[in-house]
TIKENU-432311 format. One record per residue (C-alpha): x, y, z; residue in three letters; residue number from 1. Coordinates in nm, 3 decimals. Example, Ala and Ser with C-alpha at 12.3 -4.5 7.8 and 13.67 -1.06 7.14 Angstrom:
BEGIN
<r x="1.230" y="-0.450" z="0.780" tido="ALA" baro="1"/>
<r x="1.367" y="-0.106" z="0.714" tido="SER" baro="2"/>
This chain:
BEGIN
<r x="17.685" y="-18.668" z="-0.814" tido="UNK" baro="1"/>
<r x="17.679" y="-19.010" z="-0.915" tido="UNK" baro="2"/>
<r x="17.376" y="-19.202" z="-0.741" tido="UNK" baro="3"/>
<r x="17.236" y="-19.417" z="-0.973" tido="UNK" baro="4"/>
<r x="17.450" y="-19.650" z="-1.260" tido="UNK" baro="5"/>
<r x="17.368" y="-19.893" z="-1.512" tido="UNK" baro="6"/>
<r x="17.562" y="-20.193" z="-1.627" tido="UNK" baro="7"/>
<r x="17.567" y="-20.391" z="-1.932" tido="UNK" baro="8"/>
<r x="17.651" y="-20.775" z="-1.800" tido="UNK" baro="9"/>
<r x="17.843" y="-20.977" z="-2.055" tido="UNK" baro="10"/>
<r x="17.742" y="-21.382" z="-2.052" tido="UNK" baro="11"/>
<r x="17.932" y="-21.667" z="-2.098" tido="UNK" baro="12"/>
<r x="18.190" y="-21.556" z="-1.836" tido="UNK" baro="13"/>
<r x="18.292" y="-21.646" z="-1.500" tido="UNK" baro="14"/>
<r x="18.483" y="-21.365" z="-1.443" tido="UNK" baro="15"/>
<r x="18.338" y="-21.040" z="-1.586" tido="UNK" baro="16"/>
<r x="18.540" y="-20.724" z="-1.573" tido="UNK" baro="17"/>
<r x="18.294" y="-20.510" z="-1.627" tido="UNK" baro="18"/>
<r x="18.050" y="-20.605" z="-1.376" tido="UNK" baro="19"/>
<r x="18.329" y="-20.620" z="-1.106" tido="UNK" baro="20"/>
<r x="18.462" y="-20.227" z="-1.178" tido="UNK" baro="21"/>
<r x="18.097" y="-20.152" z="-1.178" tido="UNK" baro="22"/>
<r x="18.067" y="-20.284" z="-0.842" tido="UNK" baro="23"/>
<r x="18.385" y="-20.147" z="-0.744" tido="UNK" baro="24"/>
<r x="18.283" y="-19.789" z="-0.846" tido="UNK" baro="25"/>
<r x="17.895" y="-19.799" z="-0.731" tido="UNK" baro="26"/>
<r x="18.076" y="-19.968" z="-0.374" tido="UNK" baro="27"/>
<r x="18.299" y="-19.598" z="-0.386" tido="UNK" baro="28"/>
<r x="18.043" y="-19.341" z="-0.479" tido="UNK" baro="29"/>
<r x="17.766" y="-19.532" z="-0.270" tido="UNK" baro="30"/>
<r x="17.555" y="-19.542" z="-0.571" tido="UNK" baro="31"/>
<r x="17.242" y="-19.832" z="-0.662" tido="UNK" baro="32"/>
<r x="17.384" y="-20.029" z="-0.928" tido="UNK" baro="33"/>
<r x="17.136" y="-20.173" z="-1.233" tido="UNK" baro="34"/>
<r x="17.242" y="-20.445" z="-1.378" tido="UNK" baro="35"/>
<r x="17.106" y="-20.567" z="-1.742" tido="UNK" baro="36"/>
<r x="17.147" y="-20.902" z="-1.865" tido="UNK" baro="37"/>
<r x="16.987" y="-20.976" z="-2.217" tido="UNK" baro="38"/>
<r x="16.852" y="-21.341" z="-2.282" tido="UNK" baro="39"/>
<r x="16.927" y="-21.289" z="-2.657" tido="UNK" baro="40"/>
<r x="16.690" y="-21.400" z="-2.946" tido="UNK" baro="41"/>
<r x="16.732" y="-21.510" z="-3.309" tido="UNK" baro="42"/>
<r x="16.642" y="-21.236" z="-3.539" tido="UNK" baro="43"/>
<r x="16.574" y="-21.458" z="-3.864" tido="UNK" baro="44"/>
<r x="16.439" y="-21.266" z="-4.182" tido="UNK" baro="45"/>
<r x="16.126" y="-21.423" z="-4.293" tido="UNK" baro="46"/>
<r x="16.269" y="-21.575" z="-4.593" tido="UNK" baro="47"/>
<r x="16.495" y="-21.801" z="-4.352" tido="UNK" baro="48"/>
<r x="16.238" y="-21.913" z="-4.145" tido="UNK" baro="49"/>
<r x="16.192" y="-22.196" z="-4.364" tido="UNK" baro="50"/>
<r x="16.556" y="-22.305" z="-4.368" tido="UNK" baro="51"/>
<r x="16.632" y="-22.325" z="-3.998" tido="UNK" baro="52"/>
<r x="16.447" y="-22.608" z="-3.782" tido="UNK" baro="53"/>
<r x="16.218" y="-22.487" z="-3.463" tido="UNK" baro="54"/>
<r x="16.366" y="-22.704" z="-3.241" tido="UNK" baro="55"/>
<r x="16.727" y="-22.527" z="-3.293" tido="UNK" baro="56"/>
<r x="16.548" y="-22.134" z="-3.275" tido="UNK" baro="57"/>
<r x="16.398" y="-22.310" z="-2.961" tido="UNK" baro="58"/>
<r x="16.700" y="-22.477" z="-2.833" tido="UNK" baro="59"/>
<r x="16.919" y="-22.161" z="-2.889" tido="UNK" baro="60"/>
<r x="16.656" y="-21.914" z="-2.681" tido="UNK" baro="61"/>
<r x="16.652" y="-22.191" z="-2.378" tido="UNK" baro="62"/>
<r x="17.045" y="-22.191" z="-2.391" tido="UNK" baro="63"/>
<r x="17.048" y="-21.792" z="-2.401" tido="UNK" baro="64"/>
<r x="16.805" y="-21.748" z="-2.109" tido="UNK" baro="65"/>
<r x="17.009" y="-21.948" z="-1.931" tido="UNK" baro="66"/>
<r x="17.296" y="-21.796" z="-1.994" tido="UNK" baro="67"/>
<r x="17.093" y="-21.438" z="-1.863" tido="UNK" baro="68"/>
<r x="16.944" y="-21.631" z="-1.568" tido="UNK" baro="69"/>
<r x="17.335" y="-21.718" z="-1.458" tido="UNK" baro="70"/>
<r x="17.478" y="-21.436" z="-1.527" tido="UNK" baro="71"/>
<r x="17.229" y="-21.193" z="-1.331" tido="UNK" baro="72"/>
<r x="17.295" y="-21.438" z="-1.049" tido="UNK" baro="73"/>
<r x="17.641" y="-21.410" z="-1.040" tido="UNK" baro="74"/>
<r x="17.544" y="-20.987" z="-1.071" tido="UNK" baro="75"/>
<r x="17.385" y="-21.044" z="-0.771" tido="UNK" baro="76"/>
<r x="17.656" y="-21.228" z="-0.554" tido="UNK" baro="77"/>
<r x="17.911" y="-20.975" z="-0.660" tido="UNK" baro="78"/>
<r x="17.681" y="-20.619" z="-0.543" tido="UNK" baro="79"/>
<r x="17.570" y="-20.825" z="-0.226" tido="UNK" baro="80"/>
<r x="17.947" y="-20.912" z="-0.134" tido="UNK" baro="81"/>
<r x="17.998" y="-20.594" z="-0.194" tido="UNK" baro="82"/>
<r x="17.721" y="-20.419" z="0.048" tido="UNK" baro="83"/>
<r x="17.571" y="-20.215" z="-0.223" tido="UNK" baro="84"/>
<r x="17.228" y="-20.176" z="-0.322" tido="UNK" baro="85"/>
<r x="17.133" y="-20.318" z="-0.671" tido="UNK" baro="86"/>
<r x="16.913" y="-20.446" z="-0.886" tido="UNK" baro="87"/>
<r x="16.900" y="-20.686" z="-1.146" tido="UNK" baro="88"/>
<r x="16.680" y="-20.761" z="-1.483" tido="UNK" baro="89"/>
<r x="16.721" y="-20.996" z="-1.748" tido="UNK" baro="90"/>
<r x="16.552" y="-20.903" z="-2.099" tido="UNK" baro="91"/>
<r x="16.472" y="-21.136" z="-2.402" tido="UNK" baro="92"/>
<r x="16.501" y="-20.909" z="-2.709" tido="UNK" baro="93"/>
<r x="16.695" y="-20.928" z="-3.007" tido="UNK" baro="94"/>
<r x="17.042" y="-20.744" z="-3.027" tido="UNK" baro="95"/>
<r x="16.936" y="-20.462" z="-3.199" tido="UNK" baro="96"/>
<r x="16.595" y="-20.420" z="-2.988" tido="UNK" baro="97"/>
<r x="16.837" y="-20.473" z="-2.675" tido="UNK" baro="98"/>
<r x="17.070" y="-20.192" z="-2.785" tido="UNK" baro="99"/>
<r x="16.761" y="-19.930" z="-2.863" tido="UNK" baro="100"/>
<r x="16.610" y="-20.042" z="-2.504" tido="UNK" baro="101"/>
<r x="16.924" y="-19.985" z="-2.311" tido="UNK" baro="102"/>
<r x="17.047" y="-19.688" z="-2.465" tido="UNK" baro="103"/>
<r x="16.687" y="-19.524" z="-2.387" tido="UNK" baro="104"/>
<r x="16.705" y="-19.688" z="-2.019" tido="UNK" baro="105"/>
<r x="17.046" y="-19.530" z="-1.992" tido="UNK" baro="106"/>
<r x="16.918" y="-19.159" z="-2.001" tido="UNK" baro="107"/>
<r x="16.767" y="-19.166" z="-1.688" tido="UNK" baro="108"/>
<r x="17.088" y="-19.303" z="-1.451" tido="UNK" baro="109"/>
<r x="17.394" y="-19.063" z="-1.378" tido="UNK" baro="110"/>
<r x="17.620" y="-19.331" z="-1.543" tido="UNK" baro="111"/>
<r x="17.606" y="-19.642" z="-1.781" tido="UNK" baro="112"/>
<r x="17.891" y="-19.905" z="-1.831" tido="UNK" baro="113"/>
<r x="17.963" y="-20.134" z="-2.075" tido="UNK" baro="114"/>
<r x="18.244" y="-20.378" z="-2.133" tido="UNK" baro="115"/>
<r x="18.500" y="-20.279" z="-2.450" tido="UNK" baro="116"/>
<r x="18.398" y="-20.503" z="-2.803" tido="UNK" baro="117"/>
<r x="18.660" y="-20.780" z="-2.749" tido="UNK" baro="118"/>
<r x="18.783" y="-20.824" z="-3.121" tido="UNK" baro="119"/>
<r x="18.888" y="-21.209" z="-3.017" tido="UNK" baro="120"/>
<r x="18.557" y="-21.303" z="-2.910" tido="UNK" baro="121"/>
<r x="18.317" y="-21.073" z="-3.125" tido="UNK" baro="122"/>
<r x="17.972" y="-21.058" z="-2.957" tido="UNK" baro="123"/>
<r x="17.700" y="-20.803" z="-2.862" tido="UNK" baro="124"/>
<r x="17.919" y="-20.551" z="-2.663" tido="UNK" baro="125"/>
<r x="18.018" y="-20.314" z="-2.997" tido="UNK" baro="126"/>
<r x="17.648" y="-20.267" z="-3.050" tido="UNK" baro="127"/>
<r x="17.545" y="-20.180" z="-2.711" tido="UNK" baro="128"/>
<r x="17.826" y="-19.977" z="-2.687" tido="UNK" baro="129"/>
<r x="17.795" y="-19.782" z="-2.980" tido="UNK" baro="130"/>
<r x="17.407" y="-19.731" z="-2.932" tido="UNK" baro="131"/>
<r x="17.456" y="-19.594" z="-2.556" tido="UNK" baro="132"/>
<r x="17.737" y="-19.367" z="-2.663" tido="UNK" baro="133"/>
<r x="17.511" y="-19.223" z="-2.979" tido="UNK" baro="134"/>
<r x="17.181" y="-19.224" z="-2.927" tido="UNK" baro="135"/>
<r x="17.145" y="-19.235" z="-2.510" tido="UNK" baro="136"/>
<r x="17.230" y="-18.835" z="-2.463" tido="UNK" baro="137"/>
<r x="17.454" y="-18.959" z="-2.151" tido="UNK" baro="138"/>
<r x="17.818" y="-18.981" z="-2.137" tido="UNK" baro="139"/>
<r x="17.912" y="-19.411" z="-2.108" tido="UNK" baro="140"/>
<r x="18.204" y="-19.555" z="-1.920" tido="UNK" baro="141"/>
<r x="18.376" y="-19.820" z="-2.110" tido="UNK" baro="142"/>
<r x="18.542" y="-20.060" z="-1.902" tido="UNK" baro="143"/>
<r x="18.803" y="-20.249" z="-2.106" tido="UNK" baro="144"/>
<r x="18.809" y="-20.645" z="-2.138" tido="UNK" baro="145"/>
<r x="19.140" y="-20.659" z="-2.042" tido="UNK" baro="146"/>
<r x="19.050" y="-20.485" z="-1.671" tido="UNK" baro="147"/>
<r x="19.181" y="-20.635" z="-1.360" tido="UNK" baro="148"/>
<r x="19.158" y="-20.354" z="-1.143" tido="UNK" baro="149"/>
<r x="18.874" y="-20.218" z="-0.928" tido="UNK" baro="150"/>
<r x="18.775" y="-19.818" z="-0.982" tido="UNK" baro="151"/>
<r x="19.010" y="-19.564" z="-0.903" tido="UNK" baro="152"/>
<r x="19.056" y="-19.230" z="-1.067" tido="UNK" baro="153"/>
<r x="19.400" y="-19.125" z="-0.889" tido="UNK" baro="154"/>
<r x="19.547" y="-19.013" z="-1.228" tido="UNK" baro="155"/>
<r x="19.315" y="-18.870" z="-1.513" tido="UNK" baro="156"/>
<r x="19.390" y="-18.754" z="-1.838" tido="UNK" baro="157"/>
<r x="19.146" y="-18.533" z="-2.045" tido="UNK" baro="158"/>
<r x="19.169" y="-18.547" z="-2.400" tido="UNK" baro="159"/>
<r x="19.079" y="-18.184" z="-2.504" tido="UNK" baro="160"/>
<r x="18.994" y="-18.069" z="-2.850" tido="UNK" baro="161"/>
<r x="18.742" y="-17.800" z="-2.820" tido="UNK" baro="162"/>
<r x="18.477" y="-17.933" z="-2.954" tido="UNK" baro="163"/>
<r x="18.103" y="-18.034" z="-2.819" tido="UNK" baro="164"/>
<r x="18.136" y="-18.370" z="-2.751" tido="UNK" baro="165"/>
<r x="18.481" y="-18.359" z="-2.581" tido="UNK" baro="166"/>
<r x="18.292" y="-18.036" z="-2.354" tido="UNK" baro="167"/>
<r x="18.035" y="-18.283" z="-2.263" tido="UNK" baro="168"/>
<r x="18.262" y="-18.512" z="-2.161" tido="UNK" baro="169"/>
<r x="18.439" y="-18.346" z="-1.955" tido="UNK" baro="170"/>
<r x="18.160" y="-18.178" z="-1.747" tido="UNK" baro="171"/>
<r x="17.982" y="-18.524" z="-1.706" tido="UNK" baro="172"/>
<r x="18.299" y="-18.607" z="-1.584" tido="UNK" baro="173"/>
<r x="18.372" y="-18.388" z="-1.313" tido="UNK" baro="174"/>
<r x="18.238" y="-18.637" z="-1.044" tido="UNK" baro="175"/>
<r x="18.520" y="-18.830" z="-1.117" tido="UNK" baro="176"/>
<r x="18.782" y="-18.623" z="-1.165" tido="UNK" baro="177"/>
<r x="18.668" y="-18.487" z="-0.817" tido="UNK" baro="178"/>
<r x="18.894" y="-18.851" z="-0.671" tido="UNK" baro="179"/>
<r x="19.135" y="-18.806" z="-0.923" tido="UNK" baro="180"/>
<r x="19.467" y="-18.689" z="-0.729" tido="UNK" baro="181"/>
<r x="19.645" y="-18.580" z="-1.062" tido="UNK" baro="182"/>
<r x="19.479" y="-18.445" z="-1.368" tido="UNK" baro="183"/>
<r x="19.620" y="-18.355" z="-1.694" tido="UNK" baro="184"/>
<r x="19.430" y="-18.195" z="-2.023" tido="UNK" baro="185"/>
<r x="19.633" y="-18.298" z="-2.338" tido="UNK" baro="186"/>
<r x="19.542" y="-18.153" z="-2.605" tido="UNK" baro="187"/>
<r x="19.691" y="-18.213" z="-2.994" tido="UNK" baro="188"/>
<r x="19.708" y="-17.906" z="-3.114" tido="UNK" baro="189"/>
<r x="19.656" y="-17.731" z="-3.499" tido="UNK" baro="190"/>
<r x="19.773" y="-17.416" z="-3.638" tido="UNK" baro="191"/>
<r x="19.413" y="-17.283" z="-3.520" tido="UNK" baro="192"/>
<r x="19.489" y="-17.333" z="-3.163" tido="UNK" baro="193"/>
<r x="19.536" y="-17.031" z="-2.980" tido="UNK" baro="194"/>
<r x="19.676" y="-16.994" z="-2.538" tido="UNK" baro="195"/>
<r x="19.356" y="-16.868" z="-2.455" tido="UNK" baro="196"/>
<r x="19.127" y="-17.145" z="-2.526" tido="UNK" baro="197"/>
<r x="19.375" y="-17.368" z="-2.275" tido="UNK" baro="198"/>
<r x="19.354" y="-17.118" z="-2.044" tido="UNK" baro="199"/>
<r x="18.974" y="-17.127" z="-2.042" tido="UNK" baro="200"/>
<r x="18.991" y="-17.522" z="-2.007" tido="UNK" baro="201"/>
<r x="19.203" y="-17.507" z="-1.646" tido="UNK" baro="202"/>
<r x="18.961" y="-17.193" z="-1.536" tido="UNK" baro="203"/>
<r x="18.689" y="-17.409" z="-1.555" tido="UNK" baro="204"/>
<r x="18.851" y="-17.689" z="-1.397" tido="UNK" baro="205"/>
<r x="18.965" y="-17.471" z="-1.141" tido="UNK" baro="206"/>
<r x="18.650" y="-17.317" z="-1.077" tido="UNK" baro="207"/>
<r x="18.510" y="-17.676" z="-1.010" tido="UNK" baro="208"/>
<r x="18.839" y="-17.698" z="-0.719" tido="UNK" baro="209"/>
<r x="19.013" y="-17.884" z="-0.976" tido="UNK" baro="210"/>
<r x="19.369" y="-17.835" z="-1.047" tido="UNK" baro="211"/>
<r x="19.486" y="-17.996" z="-1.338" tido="UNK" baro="212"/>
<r x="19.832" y="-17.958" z="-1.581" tido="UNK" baro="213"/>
<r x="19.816" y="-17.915" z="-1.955" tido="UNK" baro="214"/>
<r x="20.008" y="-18.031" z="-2.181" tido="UNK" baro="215"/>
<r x="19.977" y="-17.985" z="-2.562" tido="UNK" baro="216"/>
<r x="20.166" y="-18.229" z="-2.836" tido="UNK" baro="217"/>
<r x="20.160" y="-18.072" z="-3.167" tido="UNK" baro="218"/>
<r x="19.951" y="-18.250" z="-3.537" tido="UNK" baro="219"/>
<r x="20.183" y="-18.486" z="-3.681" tido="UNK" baro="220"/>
<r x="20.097" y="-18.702" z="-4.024" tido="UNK" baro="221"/>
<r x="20.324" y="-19.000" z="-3.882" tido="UNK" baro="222"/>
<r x="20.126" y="-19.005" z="-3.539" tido="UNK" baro="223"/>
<r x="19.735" y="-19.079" z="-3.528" tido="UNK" baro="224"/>
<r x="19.523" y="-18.879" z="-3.267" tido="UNK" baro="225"/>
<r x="19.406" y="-19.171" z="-3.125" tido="UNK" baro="226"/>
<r x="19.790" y="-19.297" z="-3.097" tido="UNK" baro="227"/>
<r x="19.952" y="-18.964" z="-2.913" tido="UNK" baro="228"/>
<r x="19.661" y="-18.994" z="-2.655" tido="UNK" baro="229"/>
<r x="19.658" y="-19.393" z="-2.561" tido="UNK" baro="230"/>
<r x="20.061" y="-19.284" z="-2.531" tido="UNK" baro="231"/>
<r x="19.979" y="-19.001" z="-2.310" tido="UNK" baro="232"/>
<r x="19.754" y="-19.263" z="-2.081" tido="UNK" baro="233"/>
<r x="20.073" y="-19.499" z="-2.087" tido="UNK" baro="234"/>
<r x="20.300" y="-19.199" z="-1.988" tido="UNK" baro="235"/>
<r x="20.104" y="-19.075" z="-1.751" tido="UNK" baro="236"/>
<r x="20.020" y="-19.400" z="-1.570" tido="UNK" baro="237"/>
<r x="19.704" y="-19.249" z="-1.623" tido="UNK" baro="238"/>
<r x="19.381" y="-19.563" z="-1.479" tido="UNK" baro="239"/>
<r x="19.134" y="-19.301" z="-1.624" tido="UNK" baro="240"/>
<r x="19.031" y="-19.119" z="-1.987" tido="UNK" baro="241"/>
<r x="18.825" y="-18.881" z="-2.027" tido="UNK" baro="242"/>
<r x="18.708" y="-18.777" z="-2.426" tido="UNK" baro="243"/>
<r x="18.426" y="-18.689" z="-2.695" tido="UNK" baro="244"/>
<r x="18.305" y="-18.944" z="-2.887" tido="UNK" baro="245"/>
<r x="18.195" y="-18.942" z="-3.250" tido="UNK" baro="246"/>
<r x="18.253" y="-18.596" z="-3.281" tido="UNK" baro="247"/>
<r x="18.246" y="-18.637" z="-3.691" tido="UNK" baro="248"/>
<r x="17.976" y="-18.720" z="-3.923" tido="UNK" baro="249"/>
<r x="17.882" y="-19.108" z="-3.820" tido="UNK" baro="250"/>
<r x="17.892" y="-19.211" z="-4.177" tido="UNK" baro="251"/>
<r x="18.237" y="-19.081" z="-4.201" tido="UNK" baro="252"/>
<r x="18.354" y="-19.244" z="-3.907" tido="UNK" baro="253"/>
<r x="18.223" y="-19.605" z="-4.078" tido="UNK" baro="254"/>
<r x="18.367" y="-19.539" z="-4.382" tido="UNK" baro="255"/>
<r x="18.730" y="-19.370" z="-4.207" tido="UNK" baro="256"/>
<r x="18.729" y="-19.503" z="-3.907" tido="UNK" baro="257"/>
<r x="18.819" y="-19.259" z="-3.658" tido="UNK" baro="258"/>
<r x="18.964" y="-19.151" z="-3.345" tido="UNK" baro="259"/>
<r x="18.666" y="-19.318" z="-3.139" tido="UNK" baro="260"/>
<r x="18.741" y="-19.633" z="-3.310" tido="UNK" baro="261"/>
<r x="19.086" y="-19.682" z="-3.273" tido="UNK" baro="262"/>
<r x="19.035" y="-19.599" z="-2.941" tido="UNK" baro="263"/>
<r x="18.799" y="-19.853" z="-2.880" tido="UNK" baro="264"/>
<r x="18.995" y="-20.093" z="-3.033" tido="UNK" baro="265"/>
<r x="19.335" y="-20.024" z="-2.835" tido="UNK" baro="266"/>
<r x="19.222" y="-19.913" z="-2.523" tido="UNK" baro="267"/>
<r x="19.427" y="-20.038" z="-2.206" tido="UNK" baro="268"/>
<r x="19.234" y="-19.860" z="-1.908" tido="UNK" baro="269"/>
<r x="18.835" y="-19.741" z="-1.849" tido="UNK" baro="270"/>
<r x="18.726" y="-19.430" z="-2.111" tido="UNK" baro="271"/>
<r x="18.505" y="-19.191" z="-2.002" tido="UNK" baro="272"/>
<r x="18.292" y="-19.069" z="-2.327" tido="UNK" baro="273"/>
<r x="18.033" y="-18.823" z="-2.403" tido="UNK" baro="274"/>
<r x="17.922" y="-18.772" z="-2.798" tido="UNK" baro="275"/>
């Protein structure tokens, strides 16, 4: 059951998708709603110090606090209008002290959002992100920047590949995929793939009063992972994924990128990952 959700708030914008499909979705499950908004600080190596005046380090920490103050107001108009319970905190930290603080905040709520990195405007939401989804042990819904729709789960699709992140996933999930009207599993399949592990994918689900459809799209060198499953979404008309995260080495994700990536980076509706 989903009681209890957190919320990264972006600044610097009067209309934040994020915070309004959080609402939307704490407003649906009757959940409390937490909403974080960080009053960012300069993190200047020593040997700077020197170099930059205190009356800009200053001037920039007023501006930023600011920035939190309005933003957690605006939080708070949206959960009120909304008749939900909520809360909201604004935190002064640095970006990488804010990422370590709300990833270890976000392991003790059912459900943490944060807004997609927007790669027009680049700010703190990659490093949030990517902190909550590694190091928080809780699955994260990503909410993309280009959202203009309020929570609804009518048509899921589960991308399925086995593994441990991609299980976690999908049981953190299942609340969910418990409004979703249609699911499908989609899974790209290898020569290792065998019937029976699909099978055991739509028992579970079924055991959980789920029915869902699978549907498996064979490897292909000309088509990425990441691309046959953002097509599947399209195809589907799907307003919900559901996937592992990170489910390689990190350090070969930096260097290769990865499916994760590329789905961050293309994403069109709200992904549900676990890692």
């Amino acid at each position: 059951m989903i009681r209890d959700i957190l919320v990264n708030l972006s600044q610097g914008q009067e209309k934040d998708a994020t915070t309004q499909y959080a609402v939307s979705l704490a407003a649906a499950f009757g959940a409390h709603l937490t909403g974080i908004a960080v009053a960012y600080e300069m993190d200047v190596p020593p040997f700077y110090m020197g170099a930059l005046p205190t009356d800009f380090i200053d001037a920039q920490l007023v501006q930023n606090r600011t920035l939190a103050d309005e933003t957690a107001a605006r939080f708070s108009s949206l959960a009120t209008a909304a008749g939900i319970t909520h809360d909201v905190r604004t935190m002064p930290a640095t970006l990488g002290i804010a990422a370590d603080t709300f990833s270890r905040m976000a392991r003790l709520y059912d459900l943490t959002i944060v807004p997609q990195p927007n790669p027009d405007a680049p700010g703190p939401e990659a490093v949030i992100a990517e902190s909550v989804l590694t190091e928080a042990g809780r699955a994260v819904l990503i909410v993309p920047y280009v959202q203009t729709k309020p929570f609804a789960a009518e048509r899921a699709v589960v991308a399925w590949d086995g593994g441990r992140p991609s299980a976690r996933a999908l049981n953190e999930s299942l609340s969910l995929l418990h409004r979703a009207k249609h699911v499908q599993v989609f899974r790209v399949t290898s020569e290792d793939d065998t019937d029976e592990d699909d099978q055991e994918v739509l028992r579970h689900l079924a055991r959980h009063n789920l029915k869902a459809e699978l549907r498996k799209l064979p490897a292909t060198s000309s088509v990425p992972i990441a691309a046959s499953i953002l097509n599947e979404v399209s195809d589907q008309g799907a307003d919900l994924l559901v996937m592992g995260g990170y489910g390689h080495s990190r350090l070969r994700q930096l260097v290769w990128g990865g499916v994760t990536s590329e789905i961050l980076s293309s994403m069109t509706v709200p992904v549900f990952m676990a890692h």
